[in-house]
C-alpha positions, 0 to 999 in steps of 0.5 A: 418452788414451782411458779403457780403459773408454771404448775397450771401450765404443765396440769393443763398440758398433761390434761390436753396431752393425755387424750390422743383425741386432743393432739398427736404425740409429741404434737402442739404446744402450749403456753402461759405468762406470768410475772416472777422476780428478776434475780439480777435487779429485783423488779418484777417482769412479765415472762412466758413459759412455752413448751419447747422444741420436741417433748411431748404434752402429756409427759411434760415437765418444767424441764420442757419449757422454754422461758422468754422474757415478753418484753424482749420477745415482743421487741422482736418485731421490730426488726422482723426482717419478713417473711422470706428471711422469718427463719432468722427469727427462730435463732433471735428468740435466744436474746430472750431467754430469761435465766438460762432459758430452759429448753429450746424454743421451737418454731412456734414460740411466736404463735404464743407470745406475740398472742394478747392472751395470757394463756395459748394453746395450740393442738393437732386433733382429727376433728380441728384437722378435719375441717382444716382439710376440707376444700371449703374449709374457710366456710366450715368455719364459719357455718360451724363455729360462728365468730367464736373461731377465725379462718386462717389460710395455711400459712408455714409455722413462724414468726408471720404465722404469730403476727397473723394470729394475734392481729385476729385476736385483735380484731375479732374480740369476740374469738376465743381461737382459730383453724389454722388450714391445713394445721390444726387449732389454737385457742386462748384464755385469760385463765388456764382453765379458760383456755383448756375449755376454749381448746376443748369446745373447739375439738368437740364441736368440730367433732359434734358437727362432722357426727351429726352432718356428714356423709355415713359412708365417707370412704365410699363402698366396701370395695369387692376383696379388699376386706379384712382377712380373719385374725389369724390369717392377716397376722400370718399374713403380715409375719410372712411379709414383714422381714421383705417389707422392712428391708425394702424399707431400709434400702437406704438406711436401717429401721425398726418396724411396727405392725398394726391390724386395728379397725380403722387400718382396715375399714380404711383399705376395704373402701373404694376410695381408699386409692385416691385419698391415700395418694393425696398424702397427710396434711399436717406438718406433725403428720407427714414428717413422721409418715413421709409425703404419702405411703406406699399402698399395696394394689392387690386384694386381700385375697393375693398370695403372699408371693404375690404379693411380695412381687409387686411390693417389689414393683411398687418399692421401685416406683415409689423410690422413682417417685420420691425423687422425682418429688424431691428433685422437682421442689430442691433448691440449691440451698436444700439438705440433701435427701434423706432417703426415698423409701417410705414409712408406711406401707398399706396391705388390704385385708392385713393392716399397716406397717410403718418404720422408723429410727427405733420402735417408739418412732415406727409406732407413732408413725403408724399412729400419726397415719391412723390421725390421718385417715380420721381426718380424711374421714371427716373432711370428706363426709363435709367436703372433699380432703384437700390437704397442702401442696406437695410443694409445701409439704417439701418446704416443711420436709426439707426445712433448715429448722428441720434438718438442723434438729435433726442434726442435733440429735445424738449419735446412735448407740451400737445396736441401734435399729438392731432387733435381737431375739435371745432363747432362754434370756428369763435369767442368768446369762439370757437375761444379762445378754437382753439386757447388755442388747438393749442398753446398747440401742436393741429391740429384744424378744425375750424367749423362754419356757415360762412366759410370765418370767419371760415378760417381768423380765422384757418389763425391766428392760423398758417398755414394749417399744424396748423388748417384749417377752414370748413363751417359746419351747425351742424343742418345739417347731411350731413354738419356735416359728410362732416366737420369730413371727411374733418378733416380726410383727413387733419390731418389723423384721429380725437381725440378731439371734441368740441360741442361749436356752440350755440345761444340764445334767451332771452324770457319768457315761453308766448313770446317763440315760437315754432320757437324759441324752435326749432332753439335753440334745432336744434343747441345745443341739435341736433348738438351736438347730430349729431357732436358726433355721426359722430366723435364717429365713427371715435374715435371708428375706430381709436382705440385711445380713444379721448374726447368729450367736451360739452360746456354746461352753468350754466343754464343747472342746474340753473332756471333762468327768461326768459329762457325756450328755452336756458335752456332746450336745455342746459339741454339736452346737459348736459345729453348727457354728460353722456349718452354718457361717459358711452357708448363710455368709453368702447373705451376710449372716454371721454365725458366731459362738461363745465358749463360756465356763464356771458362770454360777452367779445367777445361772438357772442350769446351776441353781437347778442342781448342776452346781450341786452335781459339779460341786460333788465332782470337784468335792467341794461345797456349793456354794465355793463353786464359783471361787473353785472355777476361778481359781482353776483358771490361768486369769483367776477370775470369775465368770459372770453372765455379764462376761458372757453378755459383754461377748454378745455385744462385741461379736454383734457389733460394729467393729467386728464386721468380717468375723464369722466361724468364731468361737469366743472363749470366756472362761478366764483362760482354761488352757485345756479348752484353748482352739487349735 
């Protein structure tokens, strides 16, 4: 049974957690004590619960919280060896863990413990950052909040920053909590409830006083060409630039990329003072960890063509790499990581909006939502003050972190199709659907493409959510259709590494009953939209400058001359040679282009369930539903096909162990010796 403690503690956090406008993403902790029998001696002790390192409030759960014993914890202090060896401290919080412990304790478990309140909260809203961030930020305080919140210059996250808190509490009874400059806020509570409402009076008057008393025009002027394009055309825009945009971001590793056109982006970048502030960089840890020291900012208008504007991207990506280093080389001790990396994770275009990177979806996304918590915050501290947020040195001392770079390291291992986004045609079912899902288990972002949208978004809903797949309406024989699902790709996960040409259809007829009409649709679908597919995806391979794969998923009948069959064959046929065609020309950008032969794949096909089994079934004479069985009985393996077969294929070809393979064709029939390749 929950402790009652416990479950006021996670209601509470998932409450505060919920609301963007209380804290970021996976940002701030919070924290409750209480008493609960100790099962070794039976006495009661005194205990707090913590959320630990990572997690995020408004999804906590019990799992996610730390459990220290306070008398142990509090203990510590007598052999704090001070503030220059205060990371030490992080690793003695294991000593005491109560039971096995539950999650990790982060850094800021002393901000909570060593606080004489038995209930701590402490969050990241814009308004709290706000004042944090003003230059006078210390008066602010005081003018807005009277004695009720305390002042406390910005101090690193730790042991020190916890004893200064609770000798504020101390000394200023009358407080409820603090700024904690350049930070964010903590509050505190006798009760749950106490606590949630001292949080929660702190982050509306904050945001009540910068309303009623700031500057209307904190930005400055709507700078002359810098305003928003209409819709349309900035997210034609954007798609134009995304596939240069990601690989110039992932010059040094691979990222997934997220674009976003809201409101606050561009109301942002149509200001005069957008240039300035953006160059000072974000201020809270949570923030610039996820957004680097400062973004990169496109200093043309929005009026700029997209050639244009990709050169002096190209420019401003050398100055910015120059620049990272400089910054690191400057701030590096002997005894810092290594450098991660010095291409940036957000990118801003005037007039389009913003993009932003990281290791997978969910991460890009909040780090373009971590940048939008920025530019409010700049917003209310320069319509009070000016925004002053902590030095580059300090940023670099919280970057480059040994506590940070140790997280780091425990992260898992990336799974194969990591940072991979893939696009596959025809994947609402049958062997499209289990070649998405194959992707996505495997660490891809996957578009799912097919005729019918609303199959085509249930299905992208099984996989995850829109940070995992997302589903498109796409007519492969339609040029337009086609281009609108590459753009539309790009701007959900940034760029585009991994096509398959899976949509497909059949009719079983003989040479005298085929008609043109038959020849046509199946050649528009296979031969043409395969050829209009890859067309428009090579542009993006080629933009990106990343290499990528194309997959053909072809079928044994493209060498096999089986009865009744002239229109499938042939257009599968032509689908094979351009597997070839196209290895050899778009190898020179480290694309390869691959195909896949499979046969007899009746369970769960929508070409068989669509009266191409029943037309083979009467080829073969025999009933429907044995045609599996017949397949897997002709073969030399005696196995049947499954679109799982086909989709274990996809994953092999386009994964890392078959880097030099290109121009193949990957039987998977189960051994048709008539289709063996020779």
């Amino acid at each position: 049974m929950t402790n009652p403690t416990v479950a006021a503690l996670l209601a509470r956090s998932n409450r505060l957690g919920a609301n963007p406008k209380n804290t970021n993403y996976a940002g701030g902790n919070t924290s409750a004590k209480g008493r609960e029998t100790d099962p070794v001696t039976g006495e009661d002790v005194e205990l707090m619960w913590v959320k630990g390192s990572g997690g995020d409030l408004g999804t906590l759960k019990e799992s996610g919280l730390a459990v220290l014993r306070i008398d142990r914890l509090r203990a510590l202090k007598g052999v704090y060896p001070g503030i220059e060896r205060e990371d030490e401290m992080v690793a003695a919080f294991d000593y005491t863990l109560h039971g096995k412990g539950g999650a990790a304790p982060s850094i800021d478990t002393a901000m909570h413990g060593l606080v004489d309140a038995a209930h701590v909260d402490h969050l990241h809203p814009d308004s709290g950052i706000a004042i944090a961030t003003a230059a006078d930020g210390e008066a602010l305080t005081k003018e807005i909040f009277g004695g009720k919140v305390v002042w406390v210059p910005w101090r690193r996250p730790g042991f020190q920053l916890g004893l200064d808190i609770a000798a504020i509490k101390e000394e200023n009874p009358e407080a409820i909590g603090t700024i904690l400059g350049g930070h964010g806020i903590t509050a505190w509570g006798d009760t749950s409830d106490e606590a949630e409402a001292n949080s929660l009076w702190i982050i509306a008057t904050a945001e009540k006083y910068i309303a009623e008393n700031g500057r209307k025009d904190p930005f400055g002027d709507v700078l002359p060409g810098f305003e928003a394009l209409p819709e349309e055309e900035r997210r034609a825009k954007a798609a134009a630039l995304a596939p240069t945009l990601r690989g110039l971001a992932s010059m040094d590793r691979p990222m997934v990329g997220h674009f976003t056109d809201s409101d606050v982006v561009l109301d942002f970048l149509a200001s005069a003072e957008h240039p300035r502030l953006a160059a000072l960089g974000t201020s809270c840890p949570d923030h610039f960890l996820r957004t680097k020291v400062k973004p990169m900012l496109l200093d043309l208008p929005a009026s700029a063509s997209v050639e244009d504007s990709i050169a002096r991207l190209k420019e401003l990506h050398e100055e910015y790499r120059a620049d990272y280093q400089a910054y690191y080389e400057k701030h590096a001790t002997a005894d810092s990581p290594a450098m991660r990396g010095a291409d940036p994770l957000i990118v801003l275009v005037p007039g389009v909006g913003m993009f932003s990177y990281g290791a997978n979806k969910q991460t890009a996304r909040v780090a373009g939502e971590f940048y939008i918590n920025a530019i409010n915050v700049m917003r209310g501290a320069e319509a009070l003050s000016t925004y002053s947020p902590i030095s580059d040195e300090e940023k670099f001392r919280i970057e480059y972190w040994a506590l940070e770079e140790a997280k780091l390291q425990r992260m898992p291992k990336p799974k194969s199709h990591a940072t991979r986004v893939a696009l596959v045609t025809g994947a609402a079912s049958g062997i499209g659907k289990a070649i998405a899902t194959r992707l996505a288990a495997e660490g891809a972002c996957v578009v799912i493409a097919d005729l019918d949208l609303e199959k085509a978004q249930a299905a992208a809903a099984e996989l995850g959510s829109s940070d995992v797949a997302i589903g498109v309406r796409a007519n492969v024989t339609d040029e337009a259709q086609v281009q609108a699902a590459i753009d539309a790709t790009v701007l959900a996960f940034g760029g585009l590494d991994l096509v398959v040409n899976n949509a497909g259809l059949s009719l079983s007829k003989p040479l005298l009953e085929t008609t043109a009409a038959d020849w046509d649709l199946q050649h528009d679908v296979m031969a043409k939209g395969s050829f209009l597919v890859s067309k428009a995806a090579a542009r993006v391979l080629i933009d990106q400058q990343l290499g990528g794969d194309v997959i053909y998923i072809s079928s044994k009948n493209s060498v096999f001359a089986g009865p009744n069959n002239i229109a499938y064959s042939a257009t599968k046929a032509d689908q094979a040679h351009q597997v070839r065609l196209l290895a050899v020309e778009l190898g020179e950008h480290g694309v390869k282009v691959n195909g896949i032969n499979p046969d007899g794949v009746v369970r769960g096909s929508g070409i068989f369930a669509s009266g191409w089994g029943a037309n083979r079934a009467k080829t073969y004479g025999i009933p429907e539903e044995e045609l599996g069985k017949f397949y897997a009985q002709r073969t030399i393996l005696k196995r049947e096909v499954l679109p799982e077969t086909v989709a274990n294929a996809v994953a092999v070809l386009t994964g890392p162990d078959l880097t030099h393979t290109t121009g193949l064709h990957v039987p998977v029939d189960a051994g048709v010796a008539a289709a063996f390749l020779r």
